[in-house]
TIPA-841257 format. One line per 2 residues: their letters; for each residue x, y, z of N, C-alpha, C. Coordinates in steps of 0.02 Angstrom, whole numbers, plus 50000, padded with zeros to 5 digits. Example, Ala and Ser with C-alpha at 12.3 -4.5 7.8 and 13.67 -1.06 7.14 Angstrom:
<atoms>
AS	50660/49716/50390/50615/49775/50390/50660/49835/50390  50642/49888/50354/50684/49947/50357/50645/50002/50394
</atoms>
This chain:
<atoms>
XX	56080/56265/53772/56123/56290/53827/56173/56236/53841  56217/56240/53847/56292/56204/53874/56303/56199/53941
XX	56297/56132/53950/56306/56103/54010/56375/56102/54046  56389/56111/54114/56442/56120/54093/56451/56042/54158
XX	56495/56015/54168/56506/55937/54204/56482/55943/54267  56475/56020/54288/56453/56013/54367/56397/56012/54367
XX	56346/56035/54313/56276/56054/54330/56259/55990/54290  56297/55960/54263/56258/55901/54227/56258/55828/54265
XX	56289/55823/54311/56274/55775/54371/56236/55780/54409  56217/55811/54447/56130/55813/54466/56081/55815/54441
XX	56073/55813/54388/56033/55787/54322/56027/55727/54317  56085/55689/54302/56095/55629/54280/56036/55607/54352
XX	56071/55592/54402/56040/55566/54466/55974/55560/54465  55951/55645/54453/55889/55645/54462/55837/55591/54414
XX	55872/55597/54346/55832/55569/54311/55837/55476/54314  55892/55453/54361/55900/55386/54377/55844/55372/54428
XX	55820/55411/54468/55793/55401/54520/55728/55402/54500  55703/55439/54471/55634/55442/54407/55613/55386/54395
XX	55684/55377/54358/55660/55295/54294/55657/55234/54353  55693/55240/54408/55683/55176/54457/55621/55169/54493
XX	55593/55257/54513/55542/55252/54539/55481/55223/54488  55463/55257/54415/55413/55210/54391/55415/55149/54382
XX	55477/55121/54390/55507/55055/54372/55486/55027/54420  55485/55036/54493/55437/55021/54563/55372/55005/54544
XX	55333/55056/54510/55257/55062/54512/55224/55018/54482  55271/54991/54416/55240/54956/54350/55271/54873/54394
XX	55318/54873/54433/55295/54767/54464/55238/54763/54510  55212/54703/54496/55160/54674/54540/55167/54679/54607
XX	55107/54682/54655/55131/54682/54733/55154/54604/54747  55205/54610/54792/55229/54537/54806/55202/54523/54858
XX	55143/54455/54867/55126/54434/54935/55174/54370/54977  55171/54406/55032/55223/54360/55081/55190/54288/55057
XX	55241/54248/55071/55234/54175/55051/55167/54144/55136  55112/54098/55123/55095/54088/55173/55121/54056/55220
XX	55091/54065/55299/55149/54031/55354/55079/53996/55381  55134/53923/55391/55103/53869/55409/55067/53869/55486
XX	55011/53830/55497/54982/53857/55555/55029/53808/55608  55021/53853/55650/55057/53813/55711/55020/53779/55747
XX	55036/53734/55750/54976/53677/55829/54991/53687/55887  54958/53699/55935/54968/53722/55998/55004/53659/56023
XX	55047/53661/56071/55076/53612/56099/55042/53557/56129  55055/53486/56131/55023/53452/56173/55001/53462/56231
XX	54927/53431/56254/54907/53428/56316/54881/53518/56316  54866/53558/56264/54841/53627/56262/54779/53612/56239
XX	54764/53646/56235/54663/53642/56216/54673/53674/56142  54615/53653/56118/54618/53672/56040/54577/53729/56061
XX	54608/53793/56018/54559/53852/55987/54484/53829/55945  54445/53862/55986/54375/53880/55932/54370/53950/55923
XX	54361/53951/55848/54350/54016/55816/54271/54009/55793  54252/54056/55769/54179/54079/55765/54160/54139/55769
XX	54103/54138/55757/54072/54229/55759/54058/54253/55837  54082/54296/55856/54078/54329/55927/54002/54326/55940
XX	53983/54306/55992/53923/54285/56026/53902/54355/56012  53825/54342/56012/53772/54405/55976/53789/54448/55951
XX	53820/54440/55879/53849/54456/55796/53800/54404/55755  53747/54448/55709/53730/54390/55677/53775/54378/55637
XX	53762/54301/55589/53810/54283/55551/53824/54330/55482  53897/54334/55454/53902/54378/55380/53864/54349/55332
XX	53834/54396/55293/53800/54391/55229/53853/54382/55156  53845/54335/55132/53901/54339/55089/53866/54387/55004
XX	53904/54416/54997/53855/54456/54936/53843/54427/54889  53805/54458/54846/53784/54399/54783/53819/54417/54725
XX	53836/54347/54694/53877/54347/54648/53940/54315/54659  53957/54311/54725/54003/54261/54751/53970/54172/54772
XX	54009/54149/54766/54003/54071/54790/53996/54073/54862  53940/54034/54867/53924/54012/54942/53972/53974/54987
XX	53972/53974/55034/53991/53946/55080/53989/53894/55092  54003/53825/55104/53972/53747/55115/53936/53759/55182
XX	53892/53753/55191/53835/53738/55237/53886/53687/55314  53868/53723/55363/53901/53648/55396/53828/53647/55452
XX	53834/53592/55456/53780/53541/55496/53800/53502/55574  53779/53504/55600/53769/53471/55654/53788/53394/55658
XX	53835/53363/55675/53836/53304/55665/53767/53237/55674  53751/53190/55640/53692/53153/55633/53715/53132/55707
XX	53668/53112/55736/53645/53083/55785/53661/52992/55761  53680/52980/55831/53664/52898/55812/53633/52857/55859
XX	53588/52797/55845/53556/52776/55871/53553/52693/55897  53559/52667/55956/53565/52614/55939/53502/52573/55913
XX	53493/52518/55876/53463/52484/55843/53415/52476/55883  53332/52490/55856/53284/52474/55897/53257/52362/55917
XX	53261/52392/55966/53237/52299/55975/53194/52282/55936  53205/52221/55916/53165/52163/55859/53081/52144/55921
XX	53029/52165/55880/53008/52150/55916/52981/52071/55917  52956/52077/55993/52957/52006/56029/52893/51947/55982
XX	52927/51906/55982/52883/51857/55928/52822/51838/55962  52762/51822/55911/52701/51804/55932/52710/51719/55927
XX	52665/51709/55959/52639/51623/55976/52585/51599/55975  52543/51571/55927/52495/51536/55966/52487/51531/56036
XX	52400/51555/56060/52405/51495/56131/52401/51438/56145  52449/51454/56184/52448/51351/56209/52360/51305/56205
XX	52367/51273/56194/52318/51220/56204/52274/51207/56269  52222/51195/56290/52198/51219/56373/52221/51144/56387
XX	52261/51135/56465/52279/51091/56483/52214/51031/56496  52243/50981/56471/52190/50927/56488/52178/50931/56554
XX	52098/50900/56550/52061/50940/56636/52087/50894/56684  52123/50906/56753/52134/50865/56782/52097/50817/56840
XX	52101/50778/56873/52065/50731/56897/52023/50757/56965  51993/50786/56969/51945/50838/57022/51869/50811/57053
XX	51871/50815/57096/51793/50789/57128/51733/50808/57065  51738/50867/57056/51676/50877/56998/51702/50827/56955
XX	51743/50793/56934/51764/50770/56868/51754/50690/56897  51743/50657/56946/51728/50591/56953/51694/50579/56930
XX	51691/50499/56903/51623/50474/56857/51556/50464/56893  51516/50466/56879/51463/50456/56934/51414/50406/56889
XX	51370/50359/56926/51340/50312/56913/51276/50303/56872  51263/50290/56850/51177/50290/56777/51134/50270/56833
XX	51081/50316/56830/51020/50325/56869/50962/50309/56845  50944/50227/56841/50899/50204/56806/50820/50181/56853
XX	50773/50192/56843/50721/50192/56874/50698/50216/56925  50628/50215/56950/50608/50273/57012/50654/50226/57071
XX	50667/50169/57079/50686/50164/57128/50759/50186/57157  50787/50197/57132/50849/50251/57081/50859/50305/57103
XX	50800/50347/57073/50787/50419/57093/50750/50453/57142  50712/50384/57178/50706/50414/57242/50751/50408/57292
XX	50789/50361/57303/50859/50365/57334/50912/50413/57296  50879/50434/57277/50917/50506/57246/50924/50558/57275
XX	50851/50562/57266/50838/50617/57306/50819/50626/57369  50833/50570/57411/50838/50580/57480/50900/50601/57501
XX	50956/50569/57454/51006/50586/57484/51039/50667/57456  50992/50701/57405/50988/50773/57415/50969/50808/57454
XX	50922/50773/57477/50866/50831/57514/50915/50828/57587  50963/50769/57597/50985/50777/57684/51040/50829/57678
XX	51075/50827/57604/51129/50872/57590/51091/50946/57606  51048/50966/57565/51002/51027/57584/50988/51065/57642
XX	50961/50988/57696/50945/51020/57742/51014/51029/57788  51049/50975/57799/51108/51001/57814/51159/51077/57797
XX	51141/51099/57769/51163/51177/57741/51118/51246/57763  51075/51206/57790/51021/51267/57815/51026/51321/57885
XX	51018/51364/57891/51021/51388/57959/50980/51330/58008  51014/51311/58082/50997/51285/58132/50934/51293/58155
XX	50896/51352/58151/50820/51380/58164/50792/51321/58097  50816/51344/58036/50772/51284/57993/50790/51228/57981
XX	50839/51213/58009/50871/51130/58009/50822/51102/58054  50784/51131/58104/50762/51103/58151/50695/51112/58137
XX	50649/51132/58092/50587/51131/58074/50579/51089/58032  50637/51055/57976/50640/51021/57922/50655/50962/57929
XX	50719/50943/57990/50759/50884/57998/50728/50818/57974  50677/50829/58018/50627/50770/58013/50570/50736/57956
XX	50543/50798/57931/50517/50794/57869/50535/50739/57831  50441/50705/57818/50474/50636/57763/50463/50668/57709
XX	50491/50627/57657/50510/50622/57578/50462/50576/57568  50385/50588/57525/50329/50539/57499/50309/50542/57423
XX	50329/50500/57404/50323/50469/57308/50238/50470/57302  50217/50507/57279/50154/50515/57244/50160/50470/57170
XX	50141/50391/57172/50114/50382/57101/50099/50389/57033  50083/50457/57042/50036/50490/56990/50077/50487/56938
XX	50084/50452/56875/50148/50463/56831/50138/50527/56768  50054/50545/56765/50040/50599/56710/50049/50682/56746
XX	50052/50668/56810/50052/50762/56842/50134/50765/56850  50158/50809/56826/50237/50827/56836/50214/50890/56911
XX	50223/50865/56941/50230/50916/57016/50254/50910/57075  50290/50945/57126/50306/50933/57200/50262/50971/57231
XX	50260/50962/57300/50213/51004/57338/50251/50986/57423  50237/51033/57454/50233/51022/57540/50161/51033/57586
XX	50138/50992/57612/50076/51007/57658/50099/50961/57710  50034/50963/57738/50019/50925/57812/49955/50867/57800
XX	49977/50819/57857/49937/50761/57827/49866/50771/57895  49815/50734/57884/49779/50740/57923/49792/50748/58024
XX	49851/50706/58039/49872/50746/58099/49907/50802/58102  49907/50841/58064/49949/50908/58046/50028/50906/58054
XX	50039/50840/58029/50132/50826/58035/50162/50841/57969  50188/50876/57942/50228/50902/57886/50247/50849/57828
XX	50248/50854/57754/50287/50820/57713/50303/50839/57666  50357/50825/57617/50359/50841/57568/50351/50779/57526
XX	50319/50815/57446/50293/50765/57403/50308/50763/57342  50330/50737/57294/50338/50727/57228/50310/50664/57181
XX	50279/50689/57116/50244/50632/57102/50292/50583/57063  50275/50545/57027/50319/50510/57001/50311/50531/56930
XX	50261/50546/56897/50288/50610/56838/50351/50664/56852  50363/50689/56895/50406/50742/56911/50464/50721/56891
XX	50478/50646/56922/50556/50596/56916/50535/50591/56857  50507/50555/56841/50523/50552/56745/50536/50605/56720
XX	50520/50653/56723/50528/50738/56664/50613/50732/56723  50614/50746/56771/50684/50751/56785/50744/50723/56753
XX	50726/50654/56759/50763/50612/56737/50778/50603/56665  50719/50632/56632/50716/50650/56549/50764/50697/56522
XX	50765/50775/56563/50775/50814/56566/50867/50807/56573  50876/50767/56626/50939/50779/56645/50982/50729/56589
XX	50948/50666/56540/50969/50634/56508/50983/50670/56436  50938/50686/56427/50924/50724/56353/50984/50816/56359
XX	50975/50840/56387/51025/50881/56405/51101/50852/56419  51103/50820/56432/51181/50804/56456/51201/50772/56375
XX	51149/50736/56338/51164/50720/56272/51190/50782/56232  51137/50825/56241/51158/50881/56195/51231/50945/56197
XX	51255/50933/56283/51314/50984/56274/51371/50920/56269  51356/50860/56285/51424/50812/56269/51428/50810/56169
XX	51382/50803/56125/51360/50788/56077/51344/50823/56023  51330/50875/56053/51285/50935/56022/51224/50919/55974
XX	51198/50878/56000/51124/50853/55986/51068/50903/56000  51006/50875/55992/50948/50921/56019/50903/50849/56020
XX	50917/50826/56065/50868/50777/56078/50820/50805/56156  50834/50887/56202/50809/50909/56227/50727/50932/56195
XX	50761/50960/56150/50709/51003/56106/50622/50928/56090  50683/50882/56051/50644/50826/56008/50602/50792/56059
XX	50612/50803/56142/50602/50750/56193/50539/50801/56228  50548/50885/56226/50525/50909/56254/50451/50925/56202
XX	50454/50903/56123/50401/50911/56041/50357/50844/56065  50379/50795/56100/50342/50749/56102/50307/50732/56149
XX	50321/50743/56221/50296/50742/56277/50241/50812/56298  50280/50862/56282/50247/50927/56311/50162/50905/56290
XX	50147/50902/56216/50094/50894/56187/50043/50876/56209  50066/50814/56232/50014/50755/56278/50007/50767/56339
XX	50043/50790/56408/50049/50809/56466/50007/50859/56469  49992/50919/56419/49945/50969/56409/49889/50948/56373
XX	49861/50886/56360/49817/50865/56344/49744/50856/56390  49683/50854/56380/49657/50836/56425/49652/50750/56430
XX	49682/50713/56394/49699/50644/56397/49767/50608/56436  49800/50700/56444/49856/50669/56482/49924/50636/56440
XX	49963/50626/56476/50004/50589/56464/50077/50563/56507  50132/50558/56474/50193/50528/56534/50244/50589/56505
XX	50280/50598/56553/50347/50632/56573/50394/50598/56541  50413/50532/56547/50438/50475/56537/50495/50469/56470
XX	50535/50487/56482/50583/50470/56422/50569/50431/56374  50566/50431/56303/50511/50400/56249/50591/50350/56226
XX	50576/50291/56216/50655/50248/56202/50657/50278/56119  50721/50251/56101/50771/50293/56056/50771/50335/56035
XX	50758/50394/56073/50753/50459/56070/50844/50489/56091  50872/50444/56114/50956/50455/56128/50970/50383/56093
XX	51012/50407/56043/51054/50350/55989/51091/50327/56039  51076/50259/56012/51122/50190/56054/51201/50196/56070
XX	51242/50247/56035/51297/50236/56038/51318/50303/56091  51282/50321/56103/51267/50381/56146/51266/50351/56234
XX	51237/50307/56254/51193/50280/56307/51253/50267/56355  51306/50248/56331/51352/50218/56378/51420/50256/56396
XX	51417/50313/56346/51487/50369/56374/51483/50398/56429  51530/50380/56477/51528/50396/56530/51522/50486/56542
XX	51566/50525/56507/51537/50592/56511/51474/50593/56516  51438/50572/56471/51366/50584/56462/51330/50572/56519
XX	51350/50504/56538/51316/50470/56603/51333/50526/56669  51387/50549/56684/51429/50587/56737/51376/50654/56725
XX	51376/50694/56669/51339/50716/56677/51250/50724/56671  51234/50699/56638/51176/50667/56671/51140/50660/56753
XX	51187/50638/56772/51168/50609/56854/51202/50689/56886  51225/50730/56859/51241/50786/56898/51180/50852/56877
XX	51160/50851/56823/51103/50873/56802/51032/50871/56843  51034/50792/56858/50962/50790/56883/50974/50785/56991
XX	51030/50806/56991/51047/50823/57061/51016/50870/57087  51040/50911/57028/51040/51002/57021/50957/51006/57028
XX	50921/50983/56968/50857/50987/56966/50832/50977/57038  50852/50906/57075/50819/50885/57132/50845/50923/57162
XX	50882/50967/57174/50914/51014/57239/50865/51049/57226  50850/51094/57180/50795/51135/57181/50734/51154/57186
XX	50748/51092/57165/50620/51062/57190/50606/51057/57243  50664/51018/57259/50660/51009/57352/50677/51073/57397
XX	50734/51091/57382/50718/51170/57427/50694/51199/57412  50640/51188/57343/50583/51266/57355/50569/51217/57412
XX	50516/51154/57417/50454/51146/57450/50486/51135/57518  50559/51132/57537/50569/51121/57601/50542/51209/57640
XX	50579/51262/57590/50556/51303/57613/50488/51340/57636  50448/51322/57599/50368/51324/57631/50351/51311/57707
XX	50373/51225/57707/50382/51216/57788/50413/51281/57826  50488/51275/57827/50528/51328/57885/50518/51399/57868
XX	50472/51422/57804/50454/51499/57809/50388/51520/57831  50362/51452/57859/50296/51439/57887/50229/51438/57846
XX	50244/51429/57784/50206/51441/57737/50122/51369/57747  50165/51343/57781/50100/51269/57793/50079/51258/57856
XX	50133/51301/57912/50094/51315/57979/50117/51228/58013  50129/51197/57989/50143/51136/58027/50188/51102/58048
XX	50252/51135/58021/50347/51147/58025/50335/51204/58088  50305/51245/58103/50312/51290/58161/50326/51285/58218
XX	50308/51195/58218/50307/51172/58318/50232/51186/58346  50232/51152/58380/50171/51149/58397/50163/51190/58467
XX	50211/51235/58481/50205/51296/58540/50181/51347/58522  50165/51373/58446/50140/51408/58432/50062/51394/58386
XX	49998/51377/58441/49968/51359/58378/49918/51424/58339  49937/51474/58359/49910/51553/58310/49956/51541/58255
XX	50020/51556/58273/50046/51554/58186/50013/51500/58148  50031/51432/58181/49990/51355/58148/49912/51375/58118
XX	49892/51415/58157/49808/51447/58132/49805/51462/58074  49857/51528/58086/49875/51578/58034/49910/51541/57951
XX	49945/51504/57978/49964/51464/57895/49913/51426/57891  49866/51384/57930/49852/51349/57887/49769/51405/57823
XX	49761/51445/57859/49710/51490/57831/49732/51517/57780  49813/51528/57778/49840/51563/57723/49833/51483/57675
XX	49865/51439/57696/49849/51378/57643/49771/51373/57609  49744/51379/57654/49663/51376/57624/49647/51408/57575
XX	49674/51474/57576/49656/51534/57551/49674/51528/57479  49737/51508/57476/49785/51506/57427/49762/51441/57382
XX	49725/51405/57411/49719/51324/57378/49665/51326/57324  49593/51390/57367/49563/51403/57327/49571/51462/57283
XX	49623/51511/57288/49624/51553/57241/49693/51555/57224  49728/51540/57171/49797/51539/57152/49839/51577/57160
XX	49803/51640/57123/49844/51726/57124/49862/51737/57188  49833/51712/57251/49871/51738/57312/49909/51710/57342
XX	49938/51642/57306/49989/51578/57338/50050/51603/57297  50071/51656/57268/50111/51714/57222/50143/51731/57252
XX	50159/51744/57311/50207/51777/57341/50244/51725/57387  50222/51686/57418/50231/51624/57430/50279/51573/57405
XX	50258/51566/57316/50294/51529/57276/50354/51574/57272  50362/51616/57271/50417/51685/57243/50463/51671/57301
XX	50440/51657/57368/50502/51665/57422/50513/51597/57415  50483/51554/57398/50511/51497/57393/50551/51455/57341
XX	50552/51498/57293/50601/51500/57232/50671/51525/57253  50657/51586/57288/50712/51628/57303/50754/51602/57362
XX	50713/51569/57417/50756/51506/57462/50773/51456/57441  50748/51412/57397/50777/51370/57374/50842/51385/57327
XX	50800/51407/57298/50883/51414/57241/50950/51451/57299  50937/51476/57337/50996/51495/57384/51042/51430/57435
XX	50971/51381/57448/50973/51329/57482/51030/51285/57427  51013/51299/57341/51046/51243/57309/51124/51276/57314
XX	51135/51331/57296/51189/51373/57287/51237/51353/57380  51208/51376/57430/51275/51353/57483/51292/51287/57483
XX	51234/51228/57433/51252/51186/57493/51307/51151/57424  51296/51186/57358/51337/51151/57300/51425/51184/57321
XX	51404/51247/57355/51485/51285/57383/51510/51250/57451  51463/51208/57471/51488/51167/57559/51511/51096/57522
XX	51489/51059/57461/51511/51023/57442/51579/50996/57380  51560/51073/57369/51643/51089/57296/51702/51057/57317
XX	51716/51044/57366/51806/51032/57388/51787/50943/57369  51745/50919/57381/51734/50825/57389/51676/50796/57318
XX	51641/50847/57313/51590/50823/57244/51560/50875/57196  51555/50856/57140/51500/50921/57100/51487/50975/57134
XX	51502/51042/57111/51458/51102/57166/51392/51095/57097  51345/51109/57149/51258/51114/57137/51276/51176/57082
XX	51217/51204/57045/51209/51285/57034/51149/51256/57017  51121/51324/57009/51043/51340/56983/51012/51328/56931
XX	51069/51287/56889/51059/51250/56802/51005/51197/56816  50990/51164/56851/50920/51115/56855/50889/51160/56864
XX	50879/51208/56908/50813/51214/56916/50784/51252/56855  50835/51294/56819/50792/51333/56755/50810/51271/56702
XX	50804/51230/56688/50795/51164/56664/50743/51166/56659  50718/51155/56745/50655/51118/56755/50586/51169/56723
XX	50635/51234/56753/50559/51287/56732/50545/51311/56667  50613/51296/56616/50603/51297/56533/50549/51255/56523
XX	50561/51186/56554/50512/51133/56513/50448/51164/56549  50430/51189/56606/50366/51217/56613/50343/51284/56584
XX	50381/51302/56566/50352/51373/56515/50326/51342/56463  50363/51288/56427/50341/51251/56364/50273/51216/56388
XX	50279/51168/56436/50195/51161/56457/50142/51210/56473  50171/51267/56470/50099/51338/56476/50088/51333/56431
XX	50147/51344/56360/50136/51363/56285/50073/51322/56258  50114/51254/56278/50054/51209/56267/49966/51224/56297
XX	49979/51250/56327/49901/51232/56372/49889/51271/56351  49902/51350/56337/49853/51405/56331/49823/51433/56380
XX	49777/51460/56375/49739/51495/56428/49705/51483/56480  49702/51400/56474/49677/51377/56527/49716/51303/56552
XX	49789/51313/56585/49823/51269/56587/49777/51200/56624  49789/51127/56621/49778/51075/56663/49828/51044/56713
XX	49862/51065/56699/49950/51030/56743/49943/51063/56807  49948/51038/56832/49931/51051/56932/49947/51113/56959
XX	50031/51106/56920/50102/51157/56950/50078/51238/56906  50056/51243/56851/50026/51293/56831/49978/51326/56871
XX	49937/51303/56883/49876/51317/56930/49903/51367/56993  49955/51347/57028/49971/51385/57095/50032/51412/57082
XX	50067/51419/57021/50128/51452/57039/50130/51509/56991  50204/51551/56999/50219/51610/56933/50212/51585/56878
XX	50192/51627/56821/50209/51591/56743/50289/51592/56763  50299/51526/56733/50380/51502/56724/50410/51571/56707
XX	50413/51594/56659/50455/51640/56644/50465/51710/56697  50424/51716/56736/50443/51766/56791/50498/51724/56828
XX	50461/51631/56848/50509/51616/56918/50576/51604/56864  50593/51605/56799/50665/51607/56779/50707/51657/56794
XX	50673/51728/56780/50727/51790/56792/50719/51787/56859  50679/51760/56922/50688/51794/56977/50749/51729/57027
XX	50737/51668/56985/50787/51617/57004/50853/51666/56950  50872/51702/56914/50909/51720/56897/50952/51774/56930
XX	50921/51796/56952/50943/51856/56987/50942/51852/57057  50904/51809/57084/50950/51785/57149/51016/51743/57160
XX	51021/51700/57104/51086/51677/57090/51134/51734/57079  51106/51763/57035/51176/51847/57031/51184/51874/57087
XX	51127/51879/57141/51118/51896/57191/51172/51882/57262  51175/51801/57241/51226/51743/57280/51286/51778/57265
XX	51305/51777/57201/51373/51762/57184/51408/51837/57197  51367/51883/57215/51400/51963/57228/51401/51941/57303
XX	51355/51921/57323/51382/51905/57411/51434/51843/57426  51433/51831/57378/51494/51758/57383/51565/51795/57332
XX	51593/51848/57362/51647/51842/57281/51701/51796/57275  51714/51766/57235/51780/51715/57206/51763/51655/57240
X	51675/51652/57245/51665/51585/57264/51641/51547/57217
</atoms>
């Protein structure tokens, strides 16, 4: 068919518009170029973006690359302190110059130790309640001879006037006692032990023997250190504080009827029957000895706390001294002791725990004394 120029121009067009339109379809989509982010102006707050509060977070599907993880910033800490350095302890300060710590003088012979122990026994009674200061005041102090019986005692003499008594065995084992011990905690010897293997033996003999410190039984180079000596003479203080206030106490607990005063002479009756009683049968002078352990050793304890500020305070270390070495003289004797002090008193080892426990006794009624 033959075109004729008019119908063949709208043709043409059409088919321009065709070829431009697929010519559209077949380029790539063009993406806008990216636009730079803008910063909010100074002094504006920064945007936080994030997932809208209770939206859990998107799941990214699999097969794509993860996400970088973001974390919480670390924490920081300041540096823990070094800890504080250790030290040795100090060294204990050298002991300083104190009434207990004065030297005190070597106590050689009975004449010695009976001015010894007078001037205990006034300390003693001086510490006593006024009711028994005044039953005791007067009371003499009488040296019994006897050098093989280790014993004290209190009675009445044929006018029924009060005394107390110690033999002169007693001062020797004291004086033994307080020497040979003071060797062993200055020294760390056992010349207690060696002093107590040689004497006990014989004293429990029926031949007898002496109390008496046996010579070089304390090495010569020993004899003259004044520690030793200082304590020593504070040792056999202790001892004499305690021998003596048991037997002072007998008197003022009326145990002898003749410390009572003579206004009452029923009680005076009454002790002296209990003395009788007791003289011939032992087991019942037991309760007796027991309060008089338990006063004395109380008697040694105030009067070593009335004297602490100016000299030595006393404690109850003589007297279980004294009553070790008499348990060792039971050992010895056996079943049928000879030693005087056996005969009428506790086996030693009761009057130790019960002098023990009245001292514990003291020191809960005395606290931070």
């Amino acid at each position: 068919m033959k075109l004729t120029q008019r119908s063949a121009r709208p043709l043409a067009v059409f088919v321009v518009a065709v070829t431009a339109a697929m010519t559209a379809c077949q380029q790539p989509a063009m993406t806008p170029p990216p636009q730079a982010a803008t910063a909010p102006p100074p002094g504006y707050p920064q945007p936080a973006y994030g997932a809208p509060p209770g939206y859990p977070p998107q799941q990214v599907p699999p097969g794509y690359p993860q996400a970088a993880p973001t974390y919480a910033p670390v924490p920081t800490y300041s540096p823990a302190p070094a800890p504080a350095p250790t030290y040795a302890p100090a060294p204990p300060a050298a002991p300083q110059s104190s009434p207990a710590s004065y030297p005190l003088g070597m106590l050689v012979g009975a004449p010695a130790w009976q001015a010894e122990v007078r001037a205990v026994v006034r300390e003693l009674v001086a510490n006593l309640s006024a009711d028994y200061q005044a039953r005791v005041a007067t009371v003499p102090i009488v040296f019994d001879p006897n050098a093989n019986d280790v014993n004290a005692y209190a009675s009445c003499d044929k006018n029924d006037a009060p005394f107390v008594a110690a033999t002169e065995g007693l001062l020797d084992a004291a004086d033994a006692i307080a020497e040979t011990k003071a060797t062993d905690e200055i020294f760390g010897t056992h010349t207690y032990d060696a002093y107590s293997n040689l004497v006990v033996p014989k004293l429990a003999s029926q031949a007898g023997g002496s109390a008496l410190l046996p010579p070089g039984l304390i090495a010569p180079q020993y004899w003259l250190d004044q520690r030793r000596i200082t304590r020593a003479h504070q040792i056999f203080d202790e001892t004499v504080a305690f021998t003596f206030g048991h037997e002072l106490s007998h008197h003022y607990l009326g145990h002898t009827g003749c410390a009572m005063g003579q206004a009452n002479p029923l009680a005076q009756g009454l002790a002296q029957l209990g003395q009788f009683l007791t003289s011939g049968a032992p087991p019942m002078n037991q309760p007796n000895e027991a309060w008089a352990d338990t006063y004395g050793c109380r008697n040694t304890l105030d009067t070593g706390l009335a004297r602490s500020r100016s000299a030595y305070r006393w404690t109850e270390e003589g007297g279980l001294f004294l009553l070790d070495f008499f348990d060792r003289l039971m050992r010895a004797s056996g079943a049928s002791p000879l030693v005087s002090i056996l005969l009428s008193h506790p086996a030693p080892q009761l009057r130790i725990s019960l002098v023990q426990t009245t001292a514990a006794t003291w020191r809960l009624q005395h606290p931070g004394q």
